[in-house]
C-alpha positions as CSV (number, residue, x, y, z in Angstrom):
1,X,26.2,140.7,87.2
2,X,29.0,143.4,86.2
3,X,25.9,145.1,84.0
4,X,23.7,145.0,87.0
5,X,26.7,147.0,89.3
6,X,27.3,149.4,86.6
7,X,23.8,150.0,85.9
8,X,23.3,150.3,90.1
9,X,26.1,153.1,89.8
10,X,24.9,155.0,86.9
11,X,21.5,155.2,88.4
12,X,23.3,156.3,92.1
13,X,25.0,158.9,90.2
14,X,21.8,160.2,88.4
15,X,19.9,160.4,91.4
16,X,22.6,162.4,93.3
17,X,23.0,164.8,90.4
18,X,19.3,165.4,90.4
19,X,19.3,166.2,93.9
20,X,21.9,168.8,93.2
21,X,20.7,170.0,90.5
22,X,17.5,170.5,92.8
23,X,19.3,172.6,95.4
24,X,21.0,174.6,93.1
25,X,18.0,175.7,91.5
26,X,16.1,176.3,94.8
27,X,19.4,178.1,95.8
28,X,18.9,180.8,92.6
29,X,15.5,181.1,93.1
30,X,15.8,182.0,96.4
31,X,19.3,184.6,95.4
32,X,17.1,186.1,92.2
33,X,14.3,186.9,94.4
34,X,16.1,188.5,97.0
35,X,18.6,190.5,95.0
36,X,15.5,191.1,92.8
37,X,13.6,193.1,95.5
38,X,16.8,194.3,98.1
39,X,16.1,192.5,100.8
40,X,18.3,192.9,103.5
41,X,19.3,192.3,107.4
42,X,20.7,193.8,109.7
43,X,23.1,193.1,113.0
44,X,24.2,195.5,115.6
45,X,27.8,195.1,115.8
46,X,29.0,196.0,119.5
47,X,27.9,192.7,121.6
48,X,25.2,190.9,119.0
49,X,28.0,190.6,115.9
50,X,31.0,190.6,117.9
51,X,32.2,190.3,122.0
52,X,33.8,193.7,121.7
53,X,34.4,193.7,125.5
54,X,38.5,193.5,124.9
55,X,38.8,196.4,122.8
56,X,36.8,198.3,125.1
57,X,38.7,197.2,127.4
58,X,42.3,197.6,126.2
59,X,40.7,201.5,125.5
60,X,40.0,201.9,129.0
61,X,43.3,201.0,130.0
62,X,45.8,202.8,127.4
63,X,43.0,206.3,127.3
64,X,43.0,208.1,130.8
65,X,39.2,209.6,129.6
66,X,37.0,207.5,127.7
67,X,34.5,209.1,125.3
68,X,37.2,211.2,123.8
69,X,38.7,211.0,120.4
70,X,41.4,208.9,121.5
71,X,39.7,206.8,123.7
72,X,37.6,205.8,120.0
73,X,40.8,205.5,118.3
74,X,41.4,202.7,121.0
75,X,38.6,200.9,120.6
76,X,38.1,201.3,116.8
77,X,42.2,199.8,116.1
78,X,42.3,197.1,118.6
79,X,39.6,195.3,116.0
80,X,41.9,192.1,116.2
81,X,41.0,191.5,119.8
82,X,37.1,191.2,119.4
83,X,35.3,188.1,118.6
84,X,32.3,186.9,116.1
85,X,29.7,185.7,118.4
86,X,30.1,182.3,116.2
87,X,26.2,181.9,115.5
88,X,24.7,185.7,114.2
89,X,28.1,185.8,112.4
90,X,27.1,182.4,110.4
91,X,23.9,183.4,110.4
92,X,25.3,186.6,108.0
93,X,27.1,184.4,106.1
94,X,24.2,182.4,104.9
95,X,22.2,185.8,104.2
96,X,24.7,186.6,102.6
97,X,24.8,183.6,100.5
98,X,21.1,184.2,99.5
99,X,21.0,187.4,98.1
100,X,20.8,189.9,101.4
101,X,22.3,193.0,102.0
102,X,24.3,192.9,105.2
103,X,24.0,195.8,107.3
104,X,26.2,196.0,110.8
105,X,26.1,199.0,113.0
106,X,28.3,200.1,115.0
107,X,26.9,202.5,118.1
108,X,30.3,204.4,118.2
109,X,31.8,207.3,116.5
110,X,34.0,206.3,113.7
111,X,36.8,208.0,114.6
112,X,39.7,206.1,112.9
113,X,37.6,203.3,111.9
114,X,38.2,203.3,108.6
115,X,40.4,199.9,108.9
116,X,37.5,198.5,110.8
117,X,34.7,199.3,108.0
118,X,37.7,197.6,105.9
119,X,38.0,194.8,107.6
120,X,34.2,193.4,107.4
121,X,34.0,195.0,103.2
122,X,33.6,191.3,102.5
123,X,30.0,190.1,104.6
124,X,29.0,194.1,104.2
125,X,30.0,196.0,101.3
126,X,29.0,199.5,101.8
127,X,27.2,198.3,104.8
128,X,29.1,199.1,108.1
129,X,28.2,201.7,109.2
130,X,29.0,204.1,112.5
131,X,26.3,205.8,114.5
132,X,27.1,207.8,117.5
133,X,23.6,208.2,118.3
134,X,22.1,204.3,119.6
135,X,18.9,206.3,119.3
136,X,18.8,207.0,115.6
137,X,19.7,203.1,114.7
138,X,15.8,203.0,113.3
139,X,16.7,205.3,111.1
140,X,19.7,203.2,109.3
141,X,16.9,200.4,109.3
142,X,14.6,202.6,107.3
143,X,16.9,203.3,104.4
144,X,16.7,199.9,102.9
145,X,14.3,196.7,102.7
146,X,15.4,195.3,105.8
147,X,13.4,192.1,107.2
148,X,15.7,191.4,110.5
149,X,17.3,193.3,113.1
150,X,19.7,191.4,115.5
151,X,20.6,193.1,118.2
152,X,21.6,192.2,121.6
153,X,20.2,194.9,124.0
154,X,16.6,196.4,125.2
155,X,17.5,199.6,122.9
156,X,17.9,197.7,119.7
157,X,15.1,195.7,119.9
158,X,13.0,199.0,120.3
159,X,14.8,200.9,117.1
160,X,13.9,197.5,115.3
161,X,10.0,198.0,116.2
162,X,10.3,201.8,115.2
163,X,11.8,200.9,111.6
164,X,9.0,198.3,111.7
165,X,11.7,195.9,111.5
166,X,11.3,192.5,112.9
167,X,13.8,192.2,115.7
168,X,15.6,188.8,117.5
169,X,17.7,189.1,120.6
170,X,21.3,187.8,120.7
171,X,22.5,187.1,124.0
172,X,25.3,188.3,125.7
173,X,28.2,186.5,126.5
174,X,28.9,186.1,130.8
175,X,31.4,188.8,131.1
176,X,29.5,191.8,129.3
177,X,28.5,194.8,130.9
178,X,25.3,196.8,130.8
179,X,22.7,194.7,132.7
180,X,20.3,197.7,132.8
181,X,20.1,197.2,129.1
182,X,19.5,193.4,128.8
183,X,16.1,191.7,129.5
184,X,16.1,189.2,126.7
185,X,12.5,188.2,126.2
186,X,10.9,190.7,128.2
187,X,10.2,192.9,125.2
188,X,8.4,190.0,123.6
189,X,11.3,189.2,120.5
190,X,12.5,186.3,119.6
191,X,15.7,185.2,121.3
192,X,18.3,183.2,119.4
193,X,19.6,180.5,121.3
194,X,23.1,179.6,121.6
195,X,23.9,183.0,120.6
196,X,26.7,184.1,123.3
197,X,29.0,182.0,122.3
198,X,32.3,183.5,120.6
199,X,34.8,182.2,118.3
């Protein structure tokens, strides 16, 4: 009877092993592949990676004239007010995990944003980048192998289809701005659901 308990535990612990071992070696299949041919995705930062809404708004408050250097310097600082939109920020995690270059960009000029680019060196090494121009973001998404684009308004799905970039929509949380720019679906992309909630 003690035999048949040990022998029942032995053969438990076997068959979990195995199944580690399984995922494991699916998991570095997967990583060797990707790193193997630089694979990549991409997230816009501003309202797909993050709600940016408070820094944008604690700009607007402290800067008399937005646009201006200072009015950057604002937004670019108050970093620690923004919020990961909890499900694209997980979901660059787990690229992450598998081998994929992270890229994030930010439509805004980098003016003192060098703590920002710091600040996300871990999911995107070399990878955060600032572009002043919304309208050159296909451009970023030539440069490298990159299979996704999640972005969150009208404009970025349309720089994903110039890169030739697959794009998917991430909605916008209830108190952002820019309706004129926001008809998830209507463009035909896939929209991630649950994807306007914040941390």
């Amino acid at each position: 009877m003690v035999l048949k308990d040990v022998r029942a535990k032995v053969e438990q612990g076997w068959t979990t092993t195995k199944k580690i071992l399984a995922t494991l070696s699916a998991w570095s299949l997967v990583y060797i592949v990707v790193t193997a041919t630089h694979l990549g995705v991409a997230f816009s930062y501003d309202g797909a990676l993050v709600n940016s809404a408070a820094a944008f708004d604690k700009a607007s408050r402290t800067v008399s004239q937005t646009g201006t250097p200072q009015y950057w310097t604002a937004v670019n600082t108050s970093y620690d007010l923004e919020s990961p939109k909890l499900l694209p920020y997980a979901l660059a995690w787990v690229f992450r995990g598998f081998g994929f270059k992270v890229l994030i960009l930010a439509d805004r000029p980098s003016t003192s944003g060098d703590a920002l680019r710091k600040e996300w060196r871990h999911l995107s090494p070399r990878g955060f980048v600032f572009n002043p121009d919304p309208a050159n973001d296909h451009l970023h998404l030539q440069d490298g192998r990159y299979i996704l684009y999640f972005g969150g308004s009208d404009r970025d799905i349309q720089e994903a289809r110039k890169a030739g970039v697959y794009p998917v929509r991430v909605k916008r949380g209830k108190p952002a701005g820019g309706a004129e720019d926001y008809h998830p679906g209507s463009l035909g992309e896939l929209v991630l659901p649950l994807s306007d909630f914040s941390v």
